[in-house]
Backbone as CSV, one residue per row, in Angstrom:
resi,resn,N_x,N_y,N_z,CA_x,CA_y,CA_z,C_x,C_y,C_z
1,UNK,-2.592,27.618,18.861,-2.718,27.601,17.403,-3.230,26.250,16.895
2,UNK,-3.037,25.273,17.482,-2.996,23.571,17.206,-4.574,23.522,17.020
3,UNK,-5.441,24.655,17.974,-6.535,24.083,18.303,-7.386,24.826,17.168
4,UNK,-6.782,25.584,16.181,-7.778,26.223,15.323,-8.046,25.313,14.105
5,UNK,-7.368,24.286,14.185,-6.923,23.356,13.278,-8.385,22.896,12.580
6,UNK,-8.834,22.860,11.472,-9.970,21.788,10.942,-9.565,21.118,10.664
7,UNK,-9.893,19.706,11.758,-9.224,18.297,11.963,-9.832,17.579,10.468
8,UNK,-11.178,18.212,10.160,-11.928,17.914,8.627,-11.073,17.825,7.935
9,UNK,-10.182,18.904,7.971,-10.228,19.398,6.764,-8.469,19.170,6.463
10,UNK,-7.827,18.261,7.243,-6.339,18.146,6.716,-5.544,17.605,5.398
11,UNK,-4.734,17.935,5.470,-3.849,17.738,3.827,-3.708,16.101,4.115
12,UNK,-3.868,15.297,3.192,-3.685,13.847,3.779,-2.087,13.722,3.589
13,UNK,-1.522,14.333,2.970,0.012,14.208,2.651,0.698,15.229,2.378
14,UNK,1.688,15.754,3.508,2.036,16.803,3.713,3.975,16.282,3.489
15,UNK,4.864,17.073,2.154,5.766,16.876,1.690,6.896,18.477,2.436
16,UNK,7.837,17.711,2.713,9.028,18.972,3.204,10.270,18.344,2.508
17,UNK,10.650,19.886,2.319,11.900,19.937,1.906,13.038,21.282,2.906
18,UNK,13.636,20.086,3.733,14.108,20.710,4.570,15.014,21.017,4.340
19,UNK,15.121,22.519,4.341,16.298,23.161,3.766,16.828,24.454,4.621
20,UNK,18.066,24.450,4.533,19.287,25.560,5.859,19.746,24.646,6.866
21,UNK,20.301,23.555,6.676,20.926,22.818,7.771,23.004,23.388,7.434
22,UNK,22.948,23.954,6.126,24.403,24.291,6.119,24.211,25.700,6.881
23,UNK,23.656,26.842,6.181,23.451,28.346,6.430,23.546,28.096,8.249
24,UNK,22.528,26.504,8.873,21.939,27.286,10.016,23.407,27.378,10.827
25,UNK,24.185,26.172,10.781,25.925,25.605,11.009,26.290,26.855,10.522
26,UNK,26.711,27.191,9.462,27.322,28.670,9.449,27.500,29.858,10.332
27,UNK,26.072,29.818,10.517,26.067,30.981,11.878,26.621,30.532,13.078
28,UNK,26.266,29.218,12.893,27.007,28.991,14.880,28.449,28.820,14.627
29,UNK,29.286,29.343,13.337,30.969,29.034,13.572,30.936,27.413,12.897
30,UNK,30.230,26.764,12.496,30.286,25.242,12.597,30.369,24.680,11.207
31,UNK,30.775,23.613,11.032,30.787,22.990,9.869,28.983,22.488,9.403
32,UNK,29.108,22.171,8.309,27.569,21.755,7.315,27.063,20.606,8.673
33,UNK,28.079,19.689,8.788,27.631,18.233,9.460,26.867,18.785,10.909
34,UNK,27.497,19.783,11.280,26.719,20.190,12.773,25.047,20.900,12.441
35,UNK,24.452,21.267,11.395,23.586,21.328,10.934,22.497,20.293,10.698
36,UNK,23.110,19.486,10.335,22.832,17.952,10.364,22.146,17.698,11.160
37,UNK,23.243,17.194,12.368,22.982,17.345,13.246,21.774,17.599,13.882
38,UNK,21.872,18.488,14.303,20.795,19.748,14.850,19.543,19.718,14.253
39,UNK,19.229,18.730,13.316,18.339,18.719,12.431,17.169,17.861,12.642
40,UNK,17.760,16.836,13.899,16.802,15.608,13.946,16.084,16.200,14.965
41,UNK,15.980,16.749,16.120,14.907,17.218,16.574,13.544,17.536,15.588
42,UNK,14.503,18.567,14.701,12.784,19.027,13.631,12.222,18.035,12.920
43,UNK,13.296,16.972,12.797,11.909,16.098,12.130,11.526,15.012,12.934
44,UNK,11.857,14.849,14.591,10.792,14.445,15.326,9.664,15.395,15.274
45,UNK,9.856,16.750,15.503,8.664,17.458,15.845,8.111,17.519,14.669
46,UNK,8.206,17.460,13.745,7.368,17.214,12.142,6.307,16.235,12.171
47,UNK,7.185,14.928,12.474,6.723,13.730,12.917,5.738,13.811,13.365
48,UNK,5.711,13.934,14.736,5.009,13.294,15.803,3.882,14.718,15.488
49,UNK,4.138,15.446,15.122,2.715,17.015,15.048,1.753,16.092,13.718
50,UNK,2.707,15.727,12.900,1.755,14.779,11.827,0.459,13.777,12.373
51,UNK,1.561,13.176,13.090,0.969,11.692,13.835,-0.091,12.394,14.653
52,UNK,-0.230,13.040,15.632,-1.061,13.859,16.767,-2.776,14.281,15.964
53,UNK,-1.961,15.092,14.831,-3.100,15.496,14.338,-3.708,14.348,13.577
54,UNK,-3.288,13.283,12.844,-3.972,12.142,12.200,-3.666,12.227,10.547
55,UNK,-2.158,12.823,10.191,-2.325,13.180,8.484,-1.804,11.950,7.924
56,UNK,-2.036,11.252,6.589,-1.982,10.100,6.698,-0.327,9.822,6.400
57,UNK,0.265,10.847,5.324,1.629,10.881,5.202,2.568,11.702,4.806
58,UNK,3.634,11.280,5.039,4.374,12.584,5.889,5.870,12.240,4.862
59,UNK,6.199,13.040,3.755,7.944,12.529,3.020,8.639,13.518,3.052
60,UNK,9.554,13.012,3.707,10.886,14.053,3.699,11.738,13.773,2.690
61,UNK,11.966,15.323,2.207,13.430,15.385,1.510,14.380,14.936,1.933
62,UNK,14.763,13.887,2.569,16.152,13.583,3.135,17.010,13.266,2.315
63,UNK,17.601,13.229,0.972,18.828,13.454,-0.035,18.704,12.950,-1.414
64,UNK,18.899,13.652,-2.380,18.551,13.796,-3.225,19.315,13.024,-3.964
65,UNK,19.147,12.872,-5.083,20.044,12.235,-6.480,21.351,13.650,-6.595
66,UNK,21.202,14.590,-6.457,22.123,15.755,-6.564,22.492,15.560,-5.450
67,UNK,22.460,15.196,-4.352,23.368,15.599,-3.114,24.533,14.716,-2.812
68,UNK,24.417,13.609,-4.300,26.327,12.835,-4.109,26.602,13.515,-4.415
69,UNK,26.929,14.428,-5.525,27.569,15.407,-5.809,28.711,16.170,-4.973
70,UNK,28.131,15.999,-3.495,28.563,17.200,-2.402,30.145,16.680,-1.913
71,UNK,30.298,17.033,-1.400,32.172,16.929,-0.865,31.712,15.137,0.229
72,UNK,33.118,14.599,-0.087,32.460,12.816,0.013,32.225,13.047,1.883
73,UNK,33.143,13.664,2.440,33.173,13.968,4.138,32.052,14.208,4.090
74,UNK,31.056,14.892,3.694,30.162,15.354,4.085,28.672,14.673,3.707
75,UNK,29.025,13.781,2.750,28.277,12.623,2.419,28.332,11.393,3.291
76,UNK,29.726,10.830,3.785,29.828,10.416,4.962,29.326,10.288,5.974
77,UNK,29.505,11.853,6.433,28.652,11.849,7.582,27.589,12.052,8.015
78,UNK,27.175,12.349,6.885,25.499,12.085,6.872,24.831,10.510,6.803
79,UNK,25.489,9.811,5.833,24.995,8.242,5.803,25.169,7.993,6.919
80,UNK,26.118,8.084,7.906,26.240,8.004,9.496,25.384,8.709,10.971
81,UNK,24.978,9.348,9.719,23.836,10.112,10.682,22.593,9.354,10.633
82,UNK,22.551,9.017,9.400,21.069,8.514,8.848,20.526,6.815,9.868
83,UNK,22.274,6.463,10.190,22.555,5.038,10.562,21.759,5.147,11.872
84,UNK,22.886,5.953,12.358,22.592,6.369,13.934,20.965,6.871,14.175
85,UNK,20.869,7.803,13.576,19.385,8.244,13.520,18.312,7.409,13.564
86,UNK,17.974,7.065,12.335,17.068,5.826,12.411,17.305,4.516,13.211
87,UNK,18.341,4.025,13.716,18.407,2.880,15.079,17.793,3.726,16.293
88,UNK,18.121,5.116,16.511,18.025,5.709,18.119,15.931,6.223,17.623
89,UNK,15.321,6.419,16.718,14.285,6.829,16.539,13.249,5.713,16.652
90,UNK,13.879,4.398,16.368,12.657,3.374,16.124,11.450,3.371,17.321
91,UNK,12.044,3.497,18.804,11.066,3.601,19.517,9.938,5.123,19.486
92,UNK,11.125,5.945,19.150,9.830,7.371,18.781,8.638,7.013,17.897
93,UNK,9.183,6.230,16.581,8.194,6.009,15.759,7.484,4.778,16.278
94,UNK,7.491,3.970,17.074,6.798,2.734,17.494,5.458,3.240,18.578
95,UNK,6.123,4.321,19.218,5.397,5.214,20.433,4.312,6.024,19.526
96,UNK,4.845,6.066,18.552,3.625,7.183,18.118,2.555,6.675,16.604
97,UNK,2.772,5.388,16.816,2.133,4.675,15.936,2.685,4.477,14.585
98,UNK,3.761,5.303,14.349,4.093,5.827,12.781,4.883,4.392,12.108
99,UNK,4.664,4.661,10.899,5.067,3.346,9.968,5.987,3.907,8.925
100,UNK,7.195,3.029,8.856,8.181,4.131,8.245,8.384,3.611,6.552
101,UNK,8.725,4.116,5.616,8.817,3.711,4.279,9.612,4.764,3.740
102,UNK,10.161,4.117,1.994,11.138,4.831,1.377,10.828,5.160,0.142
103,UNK,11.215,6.029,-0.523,11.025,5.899,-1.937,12.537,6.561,-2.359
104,UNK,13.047,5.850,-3.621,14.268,6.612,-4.174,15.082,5.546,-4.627
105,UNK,16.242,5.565,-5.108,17.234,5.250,-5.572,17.800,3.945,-4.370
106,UNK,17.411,3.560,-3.691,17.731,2.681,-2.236,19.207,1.987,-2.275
107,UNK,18.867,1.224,-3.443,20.509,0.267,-3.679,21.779,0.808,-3.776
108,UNK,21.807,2.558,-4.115,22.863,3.092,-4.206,23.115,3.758,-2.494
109,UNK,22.666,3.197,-1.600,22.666,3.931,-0.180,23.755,2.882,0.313
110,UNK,24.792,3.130,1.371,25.705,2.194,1.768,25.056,0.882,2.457
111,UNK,25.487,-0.006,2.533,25.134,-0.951,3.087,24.410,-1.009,4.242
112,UNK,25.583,-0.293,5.009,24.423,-0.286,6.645,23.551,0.433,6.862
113,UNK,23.315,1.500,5.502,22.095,2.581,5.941,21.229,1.487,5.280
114,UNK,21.279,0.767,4.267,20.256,0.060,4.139,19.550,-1.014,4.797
115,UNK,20.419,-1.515,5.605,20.192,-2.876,6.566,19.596,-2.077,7.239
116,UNK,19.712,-0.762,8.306,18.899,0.222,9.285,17.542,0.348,9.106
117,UNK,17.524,0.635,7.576,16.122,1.020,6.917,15.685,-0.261,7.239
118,UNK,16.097,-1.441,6.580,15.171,-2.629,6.533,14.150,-3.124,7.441
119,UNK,15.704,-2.633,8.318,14.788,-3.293,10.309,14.014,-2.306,10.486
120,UNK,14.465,-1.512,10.568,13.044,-0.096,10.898,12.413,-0.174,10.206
121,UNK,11.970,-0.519,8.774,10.920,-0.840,8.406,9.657,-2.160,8.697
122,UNK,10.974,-3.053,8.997,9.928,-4.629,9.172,9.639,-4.550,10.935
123,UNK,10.427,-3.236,11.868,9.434,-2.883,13.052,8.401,-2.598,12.666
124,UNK,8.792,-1.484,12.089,6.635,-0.424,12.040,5.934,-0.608,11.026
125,UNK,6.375,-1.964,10.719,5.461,-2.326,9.053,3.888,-2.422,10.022
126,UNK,3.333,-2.800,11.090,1.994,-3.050,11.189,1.867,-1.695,12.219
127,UNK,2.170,-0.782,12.036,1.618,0.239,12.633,0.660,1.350,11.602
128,UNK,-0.283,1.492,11.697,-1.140,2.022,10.807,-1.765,3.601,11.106
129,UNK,-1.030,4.191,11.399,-1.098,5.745,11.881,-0.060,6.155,10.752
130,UNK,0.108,7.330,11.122,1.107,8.333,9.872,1.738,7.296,8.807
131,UNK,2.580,7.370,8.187,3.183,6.806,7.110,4.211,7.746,7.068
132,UNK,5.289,7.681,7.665,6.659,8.345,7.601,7.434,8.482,6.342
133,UNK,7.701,8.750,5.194,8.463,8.036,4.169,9.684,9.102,3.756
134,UNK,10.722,8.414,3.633,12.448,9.167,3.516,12.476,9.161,2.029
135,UNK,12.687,10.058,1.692,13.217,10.105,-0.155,14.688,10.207,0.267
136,UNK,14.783,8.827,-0.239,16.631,8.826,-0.017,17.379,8.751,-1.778
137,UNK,18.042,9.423,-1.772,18.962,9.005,-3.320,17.321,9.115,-3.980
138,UNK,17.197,10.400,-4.068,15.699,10.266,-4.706,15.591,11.984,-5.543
139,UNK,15.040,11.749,-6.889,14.472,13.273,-7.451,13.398,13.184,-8.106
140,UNK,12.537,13.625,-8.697,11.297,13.784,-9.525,11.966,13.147,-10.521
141,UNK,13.023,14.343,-11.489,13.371,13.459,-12.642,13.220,11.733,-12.597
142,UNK,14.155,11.713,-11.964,14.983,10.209,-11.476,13.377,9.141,-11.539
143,UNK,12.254,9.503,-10.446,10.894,9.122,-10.322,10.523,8.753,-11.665
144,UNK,10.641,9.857,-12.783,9.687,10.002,-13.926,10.462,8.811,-14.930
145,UNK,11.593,9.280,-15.080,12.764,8.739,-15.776,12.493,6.767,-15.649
146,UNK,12.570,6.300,-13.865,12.261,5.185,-13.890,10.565,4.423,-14.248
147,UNK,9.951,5.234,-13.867,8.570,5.046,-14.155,8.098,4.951,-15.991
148,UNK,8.812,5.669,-16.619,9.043,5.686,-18.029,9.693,4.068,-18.702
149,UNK,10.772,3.977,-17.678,11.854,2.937,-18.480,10.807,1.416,-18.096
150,UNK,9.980,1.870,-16.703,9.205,0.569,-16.445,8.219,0.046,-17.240
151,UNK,6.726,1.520,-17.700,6.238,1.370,-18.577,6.735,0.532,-20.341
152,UNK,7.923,0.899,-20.498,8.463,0.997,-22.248,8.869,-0.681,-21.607
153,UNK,9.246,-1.193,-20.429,9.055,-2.517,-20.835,7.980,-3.116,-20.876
154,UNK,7.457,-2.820,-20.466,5.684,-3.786,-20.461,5.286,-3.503,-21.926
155,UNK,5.586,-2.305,-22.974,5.167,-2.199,-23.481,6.230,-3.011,-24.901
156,UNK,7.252,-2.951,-24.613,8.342,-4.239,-25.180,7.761,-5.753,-25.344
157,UNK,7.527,-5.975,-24.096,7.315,-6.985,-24.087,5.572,-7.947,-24.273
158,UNK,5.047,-6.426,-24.773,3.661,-6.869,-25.401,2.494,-7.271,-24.291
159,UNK,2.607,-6.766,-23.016,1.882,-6.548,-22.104,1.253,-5.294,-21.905
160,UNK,1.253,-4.286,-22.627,1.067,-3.175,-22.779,1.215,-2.146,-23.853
161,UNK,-0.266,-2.082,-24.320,-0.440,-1.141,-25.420,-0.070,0.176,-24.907
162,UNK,0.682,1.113,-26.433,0.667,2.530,-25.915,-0.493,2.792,-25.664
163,UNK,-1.547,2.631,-26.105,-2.873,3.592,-25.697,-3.581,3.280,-24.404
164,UNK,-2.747,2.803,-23.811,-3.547,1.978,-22.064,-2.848,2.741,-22.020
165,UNK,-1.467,3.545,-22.026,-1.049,4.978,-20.835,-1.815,5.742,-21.032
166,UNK,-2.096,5.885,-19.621,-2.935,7.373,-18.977,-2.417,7.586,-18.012
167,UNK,-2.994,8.619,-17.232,-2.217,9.218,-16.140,-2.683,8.441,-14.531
168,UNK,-3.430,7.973,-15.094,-3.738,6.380,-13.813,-2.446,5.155,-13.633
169,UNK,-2.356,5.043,-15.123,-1.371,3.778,-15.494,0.254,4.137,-14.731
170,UNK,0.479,6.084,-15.212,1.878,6.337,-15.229,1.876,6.806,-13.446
171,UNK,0.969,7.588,-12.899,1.058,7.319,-11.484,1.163,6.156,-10.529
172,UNK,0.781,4.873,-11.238,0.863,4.088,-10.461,2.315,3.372,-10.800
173,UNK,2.803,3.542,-11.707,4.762,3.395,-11.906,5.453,4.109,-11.454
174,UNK,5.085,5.146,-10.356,6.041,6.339,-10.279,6.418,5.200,-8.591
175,UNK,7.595,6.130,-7.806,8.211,5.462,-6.190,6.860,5.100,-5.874
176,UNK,5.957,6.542,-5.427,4.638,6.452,-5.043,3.745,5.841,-5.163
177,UNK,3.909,5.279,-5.913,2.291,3.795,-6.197,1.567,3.528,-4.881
178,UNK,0.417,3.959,-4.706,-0.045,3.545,-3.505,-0.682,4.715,-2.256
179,UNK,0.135,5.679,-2.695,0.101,7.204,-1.559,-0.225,7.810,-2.199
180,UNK,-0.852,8.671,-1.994,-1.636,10.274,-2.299,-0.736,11.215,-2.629
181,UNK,-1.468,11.933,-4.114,-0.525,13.022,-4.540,-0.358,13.881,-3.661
182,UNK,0.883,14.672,-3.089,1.110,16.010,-2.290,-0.187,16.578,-2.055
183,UNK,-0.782,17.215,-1.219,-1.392,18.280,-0.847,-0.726,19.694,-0.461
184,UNK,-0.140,19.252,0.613,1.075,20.706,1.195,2.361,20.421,1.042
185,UNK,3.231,21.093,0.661,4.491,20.973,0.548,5.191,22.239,1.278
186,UNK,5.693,22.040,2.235,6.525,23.094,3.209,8.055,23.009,2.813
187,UNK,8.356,24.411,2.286,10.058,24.211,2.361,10.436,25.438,3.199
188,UNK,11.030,25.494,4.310,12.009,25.586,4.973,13.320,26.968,4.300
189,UNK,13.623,27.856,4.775,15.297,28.391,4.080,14.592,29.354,3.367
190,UNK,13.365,29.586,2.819,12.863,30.648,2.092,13.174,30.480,0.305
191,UNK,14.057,29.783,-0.086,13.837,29.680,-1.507,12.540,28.975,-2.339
192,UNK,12.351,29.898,-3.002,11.183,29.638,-3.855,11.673,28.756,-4.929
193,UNK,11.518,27.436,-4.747,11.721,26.393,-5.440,11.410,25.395,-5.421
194,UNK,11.097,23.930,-6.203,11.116,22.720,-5.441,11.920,21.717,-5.379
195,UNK,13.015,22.058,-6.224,14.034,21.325,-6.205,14.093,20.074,-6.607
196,UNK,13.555,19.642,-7.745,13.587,18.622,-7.940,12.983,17.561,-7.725
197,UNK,11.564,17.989,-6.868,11.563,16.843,-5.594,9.528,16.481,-6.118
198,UNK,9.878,15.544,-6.364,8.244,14.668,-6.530,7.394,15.432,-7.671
199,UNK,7.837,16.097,-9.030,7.433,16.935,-9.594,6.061,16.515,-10.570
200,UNK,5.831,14.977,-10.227,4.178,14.764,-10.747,3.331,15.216,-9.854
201,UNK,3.974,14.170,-8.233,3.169,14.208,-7.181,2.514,15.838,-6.724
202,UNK,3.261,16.648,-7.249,3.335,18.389,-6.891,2.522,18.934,-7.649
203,UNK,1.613,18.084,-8.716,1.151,19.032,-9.796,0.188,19.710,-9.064
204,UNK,-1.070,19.524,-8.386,-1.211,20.594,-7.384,-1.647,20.986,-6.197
205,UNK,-0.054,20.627,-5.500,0.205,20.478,-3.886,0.204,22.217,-4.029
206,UNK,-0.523,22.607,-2.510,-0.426,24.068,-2.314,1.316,24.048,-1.439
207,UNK,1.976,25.306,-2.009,3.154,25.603,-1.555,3.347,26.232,-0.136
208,UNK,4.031,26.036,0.582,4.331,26.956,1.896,5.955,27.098,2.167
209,UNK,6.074,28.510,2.329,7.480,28.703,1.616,7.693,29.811,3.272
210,UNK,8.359,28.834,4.125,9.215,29.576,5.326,10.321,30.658,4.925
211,UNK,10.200,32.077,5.144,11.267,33.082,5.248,12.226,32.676,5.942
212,UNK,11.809,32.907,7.098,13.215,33.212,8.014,12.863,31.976,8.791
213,UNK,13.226,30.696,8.864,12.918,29.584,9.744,13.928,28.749,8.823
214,UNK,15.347,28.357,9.234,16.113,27.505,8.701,15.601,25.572,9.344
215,UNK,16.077,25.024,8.650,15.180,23.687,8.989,15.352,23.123,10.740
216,UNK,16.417,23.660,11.280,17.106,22.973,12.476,16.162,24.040,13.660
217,UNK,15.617,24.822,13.116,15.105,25.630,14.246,12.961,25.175,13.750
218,UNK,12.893,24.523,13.307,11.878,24.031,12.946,10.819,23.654,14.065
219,UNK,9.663,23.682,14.179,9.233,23.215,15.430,7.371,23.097,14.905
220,UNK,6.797,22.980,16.193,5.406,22.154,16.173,4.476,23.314,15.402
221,UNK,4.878,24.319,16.245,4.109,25.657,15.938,4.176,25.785,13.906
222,UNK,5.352,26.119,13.406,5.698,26.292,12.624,4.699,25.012,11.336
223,UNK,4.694,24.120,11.678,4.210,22.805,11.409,2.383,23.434,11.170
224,UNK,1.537,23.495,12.677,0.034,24.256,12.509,0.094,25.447,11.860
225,UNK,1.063,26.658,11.570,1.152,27.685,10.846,1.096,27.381,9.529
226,UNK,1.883,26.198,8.645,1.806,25.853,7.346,0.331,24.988,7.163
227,UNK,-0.511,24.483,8.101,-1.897,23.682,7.730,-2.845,24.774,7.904
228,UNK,-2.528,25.353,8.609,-3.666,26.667,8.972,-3.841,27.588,7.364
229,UNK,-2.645,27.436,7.044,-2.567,28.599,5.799,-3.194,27.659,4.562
230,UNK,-2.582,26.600,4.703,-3.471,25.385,3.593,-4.868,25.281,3.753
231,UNK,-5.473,25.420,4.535,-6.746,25.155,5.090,-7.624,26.757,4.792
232,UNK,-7.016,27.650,4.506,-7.473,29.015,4.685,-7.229,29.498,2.532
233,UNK,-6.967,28.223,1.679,-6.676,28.579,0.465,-7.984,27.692,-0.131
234,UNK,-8.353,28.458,-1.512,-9.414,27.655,-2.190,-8.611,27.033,-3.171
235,UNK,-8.715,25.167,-3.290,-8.243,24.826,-4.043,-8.959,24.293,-4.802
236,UNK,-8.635,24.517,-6.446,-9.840,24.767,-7.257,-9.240,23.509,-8.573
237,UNK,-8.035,22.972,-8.409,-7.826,21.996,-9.779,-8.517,22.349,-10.767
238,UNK,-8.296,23.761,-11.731,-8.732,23.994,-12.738,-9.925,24.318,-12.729
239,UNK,-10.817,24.231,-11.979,-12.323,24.909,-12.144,-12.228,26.268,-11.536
240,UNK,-13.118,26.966,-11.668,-13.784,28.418,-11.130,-13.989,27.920,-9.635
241,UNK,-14.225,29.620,-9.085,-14.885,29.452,-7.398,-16.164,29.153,-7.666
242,UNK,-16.451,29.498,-8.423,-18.141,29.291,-8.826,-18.321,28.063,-9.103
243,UNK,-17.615,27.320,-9.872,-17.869,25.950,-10.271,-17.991,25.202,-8.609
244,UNK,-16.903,25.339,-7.710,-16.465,24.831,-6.746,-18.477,25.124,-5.335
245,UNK,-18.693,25.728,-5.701,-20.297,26.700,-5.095,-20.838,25.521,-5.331
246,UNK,-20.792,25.278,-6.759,-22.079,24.131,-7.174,-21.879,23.335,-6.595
């Protein structure tokens, strides 16, 4: 399947929202955290299928502004996952060229998940293949909300007329400054939704919406099945097919 791929023709920034790591634990008898778990395989193989093929970047849903919310054990042990995780991955991502980055809420993450991030970041800061990036403590709102409060000071403080916002000015205040709006966005669990998640960057990323594939059973194949289908859609940003001819 890998090989039907138009290497031309890839999404430069391909967004997941990995979702069924509780449902997939459910079935095996298991608590949410064993889902978890079970979870980091798929986003090596996310990873490294990114990196292989050459897409420039790659953001995971990894926890949202809604997911303190959740029972604190289970928030726990995820920041402990995240710890562990990212120390035992740095050589995956060093091996495969990938350069890791964050966008979100960062300062509200515990201490040692943030010190983890730091170093794993100031490893693969000069690696220039994929662009890995974690939305941690992160939502669209939250994105828009700060990107708003940043603008209204510049514009406080008389560095900035209202009529210089445009949608150049307000994209470049959003986490994202710098990276490419969504192209594909894969979610995982089958709900038709986006949850919150990068809702400028999405204005128009083509959707790929997994039925029956919970995130922990995720794999390479699954990965060329969602570019194949992107690659096989006319995307038209408001013009005609006809316009698109000319």
């Amino acid at each position: 399947m890998k090989e039907l791929i138009d290497l031309s023709n890839l999404p430069r920034h391909i967004a997941v929202i990995m979702d069924g790591n509780g449902r997939w634990a459910k079935r095996q008898g298991a608590a949410r955290v064993f889902g978890h778990r079970n979870a980091i395989k798929s986003v090596r193989e996310v990873t490294e299928g990114c990196a292989e093929l050459g897409v420039k970047y790659l953001t995971l849903y990894t926890f949202s502004t809604e997911n303190w919310a959740r029972p604190k054990y289970e928030i726990d042990a995820l920041m402990q996952l995240l710890v562990h995780t990212i120390r035992s991955e740095i050589p995956t991502l060093m091996e495969n060229n990938v350069r890791l980055s964050t966008i979100g809420s960062i300062d509200t993450l515990p201490g040692d998940c943030r010190s983890e991030l730091s170093e794993a970041m100031r490893m693969t800061e000069q690696n220039d293949g994929l662009n890995l990036i974690l939305a941690l403590s992160y939502s669209g709102k939250w994105d828009i909300l700060e990107a708003t409060r940043k603008i209204a000071r510049q514009v406080e403080q008389g560095t900035l007329s209202p009529d210089q916002i445009d949608e150049e000015l307000f994209s470049h205040s959003l986490a994202t400054d710098g990276i490419d709006d969504v192209d594909l966005m894969i979610r995982t669990g089958g709900d038709h939704r986006i949850s919150n998640f990068m809702l400028w960057q999405l204005a128009y990323a083509e959707l790929y919406i997994i039925e029956n594939v919970l995130w922990p059973d995720f794999r390479k194949p699954h990965l060329w099945e969602a570019i194949l289908a992107y690659q096989n859609r006319e995307r038209r940003f408001g013009k005609t097919s006809e316009q698109l001819v000319k």
